[in-house]
N, C-alpha and C positions, 0 to 999 in steps of 0.2 A: 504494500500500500504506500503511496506516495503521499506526501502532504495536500496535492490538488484531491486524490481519490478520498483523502480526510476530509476537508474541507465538504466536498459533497455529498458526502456520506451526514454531516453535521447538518448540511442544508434541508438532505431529506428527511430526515429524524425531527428538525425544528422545526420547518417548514419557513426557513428564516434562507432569506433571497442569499447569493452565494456569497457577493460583497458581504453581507451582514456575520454570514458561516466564518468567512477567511478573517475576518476582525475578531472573531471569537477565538479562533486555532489559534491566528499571529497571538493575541493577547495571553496566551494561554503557552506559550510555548513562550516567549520573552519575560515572562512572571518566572517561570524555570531559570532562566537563564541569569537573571537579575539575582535572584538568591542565591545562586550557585557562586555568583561574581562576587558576591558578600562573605561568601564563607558560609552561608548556610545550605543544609541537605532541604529536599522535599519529598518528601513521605506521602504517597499514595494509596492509602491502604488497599487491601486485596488486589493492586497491580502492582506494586514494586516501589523504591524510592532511589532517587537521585544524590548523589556525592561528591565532593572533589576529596582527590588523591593525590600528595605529593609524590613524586617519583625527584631521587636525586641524582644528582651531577653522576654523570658513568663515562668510561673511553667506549665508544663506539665502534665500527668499520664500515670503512664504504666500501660496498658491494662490488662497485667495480674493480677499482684499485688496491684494495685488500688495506688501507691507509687506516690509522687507527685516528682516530677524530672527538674531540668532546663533544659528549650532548649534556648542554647545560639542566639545570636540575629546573623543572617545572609541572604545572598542577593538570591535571587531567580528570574528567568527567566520567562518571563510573555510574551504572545502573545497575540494580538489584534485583532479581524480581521478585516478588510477593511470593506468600506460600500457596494464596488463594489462586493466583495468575497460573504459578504452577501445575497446581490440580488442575485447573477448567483444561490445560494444553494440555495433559497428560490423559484425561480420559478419553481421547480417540476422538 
C-alpha cells in the first residue's frame, strides 16, 4: 500500500473528499515525525509504537573499494509492532 492507496482508502471509509483524506494522513504522519524529532516515542496501541535509536560512531567499508570509512554516530527511527498487530497477521 502506498500512501496515495492510504489516503483513499481514508476517503472511502470517511466519505471525506480526497484533499480532505490527504490532510488527515499528511497531519497524521508529520504529528509522528514531530515527536520523534523531540525525542519522544508514539505508542499505538494494538499496532505497534515508534522510537529513535542511537547507533554510534563505527569504521565502515565501501563496497566498492574495500576502503574502510567512518560513519558518524546518529539516530534512526525504529518501529515495533504491537502484540495485537501481531496476532491479526498471524492468523492467516
Amino acid at each position: 500500500m502506498t500512501k496515495a492507496d492510504l489516503i483513499e482508502a481514508v476517503a472511502r471509509a470517511t466519505e471525506l473528499s480526497k484533499k480532505d483524506a490527504e490532510e488527515i494522513v499528511n497531519t497524521f504522519l508529520e504529528s509522528i515525525i514531530e515527536s520523534l524529532n523531540r525525542g519522544e516515542g508514539v505508542e499505538l496501541r494494538g499496532f505497534g509504537s515508534f522510537r529513535i535509536r542511537s547507533r554510534g560512531k563505527r569504521v565502515g567499508r565501501n563496497p566498492r573499494t574495500g576502503e574502510s570509512v567512518d560513519v558518524m554516530a546518529k539516530q534512526v527511527p525504529y518501529f515495533k509492532v504491537g502484540k495485537q498487530l501481531k496476532e491479526m497477521i498471524n492468523k492467516g
